[in-house]
C-alpha positions in Angstrom: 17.9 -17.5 -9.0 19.5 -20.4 -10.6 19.8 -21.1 -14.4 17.4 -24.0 -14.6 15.2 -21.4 -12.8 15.6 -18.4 -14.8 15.1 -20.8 -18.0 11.7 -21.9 -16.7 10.6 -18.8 -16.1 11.7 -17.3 -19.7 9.9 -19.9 -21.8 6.2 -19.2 -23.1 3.6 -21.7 -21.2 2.0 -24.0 -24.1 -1.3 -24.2 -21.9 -4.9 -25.9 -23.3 -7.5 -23.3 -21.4 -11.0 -24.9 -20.9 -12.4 -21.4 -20.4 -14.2 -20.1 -23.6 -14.9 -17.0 -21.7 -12.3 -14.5 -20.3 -12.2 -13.4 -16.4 -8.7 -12.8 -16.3 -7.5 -9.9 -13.5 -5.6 -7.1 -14.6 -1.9 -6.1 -14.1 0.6 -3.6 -15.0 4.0 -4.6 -15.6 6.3 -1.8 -12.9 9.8 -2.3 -15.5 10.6 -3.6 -18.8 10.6 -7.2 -19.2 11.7 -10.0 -21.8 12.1 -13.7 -22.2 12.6 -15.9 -24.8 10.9 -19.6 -26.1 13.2 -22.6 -26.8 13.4 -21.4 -30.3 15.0 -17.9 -29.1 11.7 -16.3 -30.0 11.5 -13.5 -28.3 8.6 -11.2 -26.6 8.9 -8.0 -25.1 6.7 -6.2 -22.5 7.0 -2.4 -21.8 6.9 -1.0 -18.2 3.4 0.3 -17.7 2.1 -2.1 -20.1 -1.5 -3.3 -19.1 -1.7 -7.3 -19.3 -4.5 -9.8 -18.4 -3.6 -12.6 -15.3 -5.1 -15.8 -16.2 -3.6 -17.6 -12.9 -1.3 -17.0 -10.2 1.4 -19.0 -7.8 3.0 -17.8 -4.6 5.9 -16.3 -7.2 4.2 -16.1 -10.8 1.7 -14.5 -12.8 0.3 -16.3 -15.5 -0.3 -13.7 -18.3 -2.0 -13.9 -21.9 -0.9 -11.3 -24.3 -2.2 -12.2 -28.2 -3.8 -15.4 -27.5 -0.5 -16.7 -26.0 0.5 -17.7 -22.1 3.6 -16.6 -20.4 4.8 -16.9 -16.4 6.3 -13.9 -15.2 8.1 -13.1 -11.7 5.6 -11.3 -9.6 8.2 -8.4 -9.0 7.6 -7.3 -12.5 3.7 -7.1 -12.3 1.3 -5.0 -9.8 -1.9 -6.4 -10.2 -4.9 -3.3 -10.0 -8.0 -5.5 -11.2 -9.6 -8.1 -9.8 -12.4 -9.9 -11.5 -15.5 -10.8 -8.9 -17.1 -14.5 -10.9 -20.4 -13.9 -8.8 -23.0 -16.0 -10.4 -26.7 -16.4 -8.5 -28.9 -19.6 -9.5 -32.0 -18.6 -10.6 -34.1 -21.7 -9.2 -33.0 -24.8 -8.0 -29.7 -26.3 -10.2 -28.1 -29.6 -9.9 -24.8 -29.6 -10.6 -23.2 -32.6 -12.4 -19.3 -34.2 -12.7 -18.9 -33.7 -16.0 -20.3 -30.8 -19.3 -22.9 -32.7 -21.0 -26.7 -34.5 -20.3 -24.8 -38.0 -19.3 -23.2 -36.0 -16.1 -23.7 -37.9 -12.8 -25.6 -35.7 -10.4 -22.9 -34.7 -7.5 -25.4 -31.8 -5.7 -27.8 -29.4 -5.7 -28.0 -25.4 -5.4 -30.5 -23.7 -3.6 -32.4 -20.6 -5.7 -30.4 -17.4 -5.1 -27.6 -19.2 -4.3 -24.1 -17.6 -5.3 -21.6 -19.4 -6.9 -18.2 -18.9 -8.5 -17.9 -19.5 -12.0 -14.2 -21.4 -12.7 -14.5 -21.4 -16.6 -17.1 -22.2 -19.6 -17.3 -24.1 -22.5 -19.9 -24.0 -24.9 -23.3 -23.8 -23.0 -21.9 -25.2 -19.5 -20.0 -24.1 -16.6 -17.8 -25.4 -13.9 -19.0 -23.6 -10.8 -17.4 -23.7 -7.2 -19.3 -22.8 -4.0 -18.7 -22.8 -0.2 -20.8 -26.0 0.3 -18.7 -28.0 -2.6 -16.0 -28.3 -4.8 -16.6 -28.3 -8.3 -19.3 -29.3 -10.7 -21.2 -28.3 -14.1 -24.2 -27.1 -14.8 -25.8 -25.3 -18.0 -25.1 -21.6 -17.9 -28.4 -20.4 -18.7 -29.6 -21.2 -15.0 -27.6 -18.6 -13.6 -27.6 -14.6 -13.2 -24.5 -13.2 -13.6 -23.4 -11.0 -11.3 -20.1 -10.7 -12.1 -17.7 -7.2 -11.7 -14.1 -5.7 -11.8 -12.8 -4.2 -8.5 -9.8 -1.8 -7.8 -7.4 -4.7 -6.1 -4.9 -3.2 -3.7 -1.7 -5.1 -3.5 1.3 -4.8 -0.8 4.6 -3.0 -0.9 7.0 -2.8 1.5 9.1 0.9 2.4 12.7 0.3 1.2 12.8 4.0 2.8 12.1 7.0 5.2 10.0 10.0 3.6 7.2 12.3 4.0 5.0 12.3 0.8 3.2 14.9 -0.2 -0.5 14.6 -2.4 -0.1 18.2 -3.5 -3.1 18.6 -0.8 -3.2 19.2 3.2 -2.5 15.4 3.5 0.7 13.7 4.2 1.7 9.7 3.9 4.8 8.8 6.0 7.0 6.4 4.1 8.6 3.7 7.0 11.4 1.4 6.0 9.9 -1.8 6.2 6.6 -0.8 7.1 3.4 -2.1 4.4 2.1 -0.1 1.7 -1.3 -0.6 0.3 -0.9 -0.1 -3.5 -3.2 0.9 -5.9 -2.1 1.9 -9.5 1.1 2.4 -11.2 1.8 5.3 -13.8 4.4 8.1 -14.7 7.0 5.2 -13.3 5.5 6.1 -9.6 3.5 3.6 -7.5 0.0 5.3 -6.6 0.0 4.7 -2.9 -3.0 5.3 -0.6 -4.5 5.8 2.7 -7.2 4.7 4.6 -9.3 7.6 3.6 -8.2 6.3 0.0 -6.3 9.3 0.1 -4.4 8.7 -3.3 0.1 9.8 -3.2 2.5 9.2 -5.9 5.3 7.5 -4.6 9.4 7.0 -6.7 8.7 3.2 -7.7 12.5 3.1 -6.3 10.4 3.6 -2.8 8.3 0.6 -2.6 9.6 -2.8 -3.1 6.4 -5.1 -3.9 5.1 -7.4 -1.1 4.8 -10.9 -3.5 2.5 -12.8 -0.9 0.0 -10.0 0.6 -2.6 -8.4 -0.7 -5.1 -6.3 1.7 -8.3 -7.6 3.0 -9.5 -4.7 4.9 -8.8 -1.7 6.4 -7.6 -3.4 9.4 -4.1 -4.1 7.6 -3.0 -0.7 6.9 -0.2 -0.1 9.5 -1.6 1.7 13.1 1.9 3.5 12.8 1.6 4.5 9.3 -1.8 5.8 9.7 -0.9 7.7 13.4 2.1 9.3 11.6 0.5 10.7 8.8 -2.7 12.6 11.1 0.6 13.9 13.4 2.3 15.5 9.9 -0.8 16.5 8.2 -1.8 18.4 11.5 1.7 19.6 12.2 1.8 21.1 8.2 -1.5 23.1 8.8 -0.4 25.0 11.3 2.6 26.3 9.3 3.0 30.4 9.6 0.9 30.4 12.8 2.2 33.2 15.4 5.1 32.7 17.9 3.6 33.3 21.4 5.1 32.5 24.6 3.6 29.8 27.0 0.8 29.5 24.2 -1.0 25.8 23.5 -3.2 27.2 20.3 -5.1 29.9 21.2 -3.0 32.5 19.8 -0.2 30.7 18.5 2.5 28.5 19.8 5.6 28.5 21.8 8.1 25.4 20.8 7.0 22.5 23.2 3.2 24.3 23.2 3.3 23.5 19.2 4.4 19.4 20.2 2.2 19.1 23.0 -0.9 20.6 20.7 0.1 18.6 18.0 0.1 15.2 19.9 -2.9 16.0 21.6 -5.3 16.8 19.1 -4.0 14.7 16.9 -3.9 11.4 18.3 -5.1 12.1 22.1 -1.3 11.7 23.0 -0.7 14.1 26.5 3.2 15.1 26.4 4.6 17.1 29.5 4.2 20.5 28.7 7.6 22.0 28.6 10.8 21.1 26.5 12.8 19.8 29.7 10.6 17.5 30.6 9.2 16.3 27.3 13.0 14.9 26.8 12.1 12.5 29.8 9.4 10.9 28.0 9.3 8.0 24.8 11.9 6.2 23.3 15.7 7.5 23.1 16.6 7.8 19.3 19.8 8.3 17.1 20.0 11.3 14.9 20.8 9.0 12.4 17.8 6.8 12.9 15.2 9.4 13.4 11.5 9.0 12.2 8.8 11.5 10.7 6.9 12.5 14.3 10.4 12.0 16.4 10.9 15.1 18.4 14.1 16.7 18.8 15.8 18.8 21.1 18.2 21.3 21.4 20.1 23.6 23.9 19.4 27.1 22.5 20.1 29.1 25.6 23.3 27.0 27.2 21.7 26.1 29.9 20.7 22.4 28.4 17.5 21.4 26.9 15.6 24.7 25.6 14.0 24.0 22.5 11.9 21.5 20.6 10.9 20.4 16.9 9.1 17.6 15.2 11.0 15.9 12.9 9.1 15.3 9.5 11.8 13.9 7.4 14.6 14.4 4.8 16.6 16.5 8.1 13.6 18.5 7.9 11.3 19.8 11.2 8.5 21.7 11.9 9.0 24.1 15.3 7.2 27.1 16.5 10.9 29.6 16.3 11.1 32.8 18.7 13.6 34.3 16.4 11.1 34.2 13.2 8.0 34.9 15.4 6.3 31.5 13.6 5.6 28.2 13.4 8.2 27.3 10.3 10.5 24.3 8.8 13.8 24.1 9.5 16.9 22.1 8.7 18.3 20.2 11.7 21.5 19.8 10.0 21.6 23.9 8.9 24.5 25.2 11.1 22.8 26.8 13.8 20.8 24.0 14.9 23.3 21.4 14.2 25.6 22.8 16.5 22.6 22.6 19.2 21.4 19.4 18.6 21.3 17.0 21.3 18.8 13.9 21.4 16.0 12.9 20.2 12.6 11.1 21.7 10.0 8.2 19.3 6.7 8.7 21.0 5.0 6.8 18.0 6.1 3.2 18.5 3.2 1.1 17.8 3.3 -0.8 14.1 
């Protein structure tokens, strides 16, 4: 950012507001923040200090803080409120081009119909609606139907972790992948899922998306959301009984706890036994693995013999013959390091 830049940003906005009533949408600032006027006046903001957004560019907030304006990189602020202006007309309304009884008449709204209040002044408005622009018309006509929301912005994954809400339910942190956002406190973002499944996530996890915000449930990722079912199922069945050529029904043997796992999961049919599962998905480093990669290992010296799913942090979840369970393990503890040899990404889709 160059210095002209960073100046512009660090001086406080003189701004005249027409608005007499306050709809601003609420932030929280993610780190400690400071600038300073021309005079060298300077204002402070705290991390996890709650601010009002007046306006907004494609890199700026536009906050108020003691009846003074300020512009703010968006990096330092996750918005968690956004206002809804709903405002019905309560009977026919015309709408005029300017806040007073000599306004030309520019249109007319139906009864019932919803508009968006832009700002007030004394006893008019300045409305905006799908079928126009702008115009004014005396407040008194309308309903108002406005209300706060939760607003869920973007981050993106600067990492690769399994995140735990304290529950049976798992979110799988992708590098690069999109995180819907919902709150920030205790210096962690409060990520969610699309159960609104709420996990608190290292801020240092989550960079924030700047130009995204999430419409619908249709945005989360399809990779995100297939991961986490695969761990969350692969975690329940922790402790469950060893048992040799066994699916489920009394317990597991290695490549009966992946195919199981897959299967129920997310209707995914892998070959049933370890040898073969090898042959199917994509080939993966050991230094690129994934949360749901599988890897295998030659236990018995006669190649591929065993199976895990990886989960994360060198960490997998495999049904062991020597402990007689379903367990975690290290993939990097000395026995299975030394009898590591590939790994398979059956989850691909993002």
């Amino acid at each position: 950012m160059g210095k002209k830049r960073r100046s512009f940003i660090a001086t406080i906005l003189i701004l005249v507001m027409f608005s007499s009533i306050g709809f601003a949408d609420t932030g929280i600032f993610i780190k400690n923040f400071s600038l300073s006027d021309k005079n060298g006046i300077k204002e402070n903001f705290s991390q996890e200090e709650v601010v009002d957004i007046e306006e907004e560019s494609k890199d700026l907030y536009t906050i108020k803080k003691d009846s003074n304006f300020y512009e703010v990189p968006k990096e330092y602020i996750l918005k968690t409120k956004k206002i809804n202006k709903n405002y019905k007309a309560i009977d026919k309304t015309n709408l005029l081009d300017k806040p007073n009884s000599d306004g030309r008449v520019i249109g007319e709204l139906k009864s019932g119909e919803i508009v968006t209040l832009i700002s007030s002044s004394g006893e008019y408005g300045l409305f905006a609606g799908k079928n126009f622009n702008k115009g004014y018309a005396k407040m008194k006509f309308f309903k108002d139907e406005s209300f706060k929301e939760d607003y869920i912005s973007c981050g993106i994954s600067t990492v690769n972790k399994t995140i735990n809400n304290g529950g049976k339910c798992f979110y799988i942190l992708v590098k690069g992948d999109i995180v819907p956002i919902k709150e920030f406190r205790n210096n962690k973002f409060i990520v969610i899922d699309e159960f609104e499944n709420e996990f608190q996530v290292p801020k240092d996890y989550i960079k924030l998306d700047r130009g995204r915000e999430f419409a619908s449930r249709n945005m989360f990722s399809r990779r995100t959301s297939s991961l986490n079912k695969l761990i969350s199922s692969a975690h329940a069945v922790v402790g469950s009984p060893y048992v040799s050529g066994d699916i489920g029904e009394k317990g597991y043997d290695c490549s009966g706890f992946t195919f199981s796992i897959y299967k129920n999961s997310l209707g995914i049919k892998l070959p049933r036994s370890s040898r073969d599962q090898v042959g199917v998905g994509v080939p993966v480093k050991k230094s690129e693995l994934l949360p749901g990669d599988l890897v295998f290992f030659n236990t018995s010296g006669k190649g591929i013999s065993h199976v895990g799913l990886y989960i994360g942090d060198q960490q997998m979840i495999h049904a062991s013959s020597g402990s007689k369970k379903v367990e975690r393990a290290n993939i990097n503890s000395k026995y299975y390091a030394s009898r590591y040899v590939t790994a398979r990404r059956i989850v691909t889709n993002k």
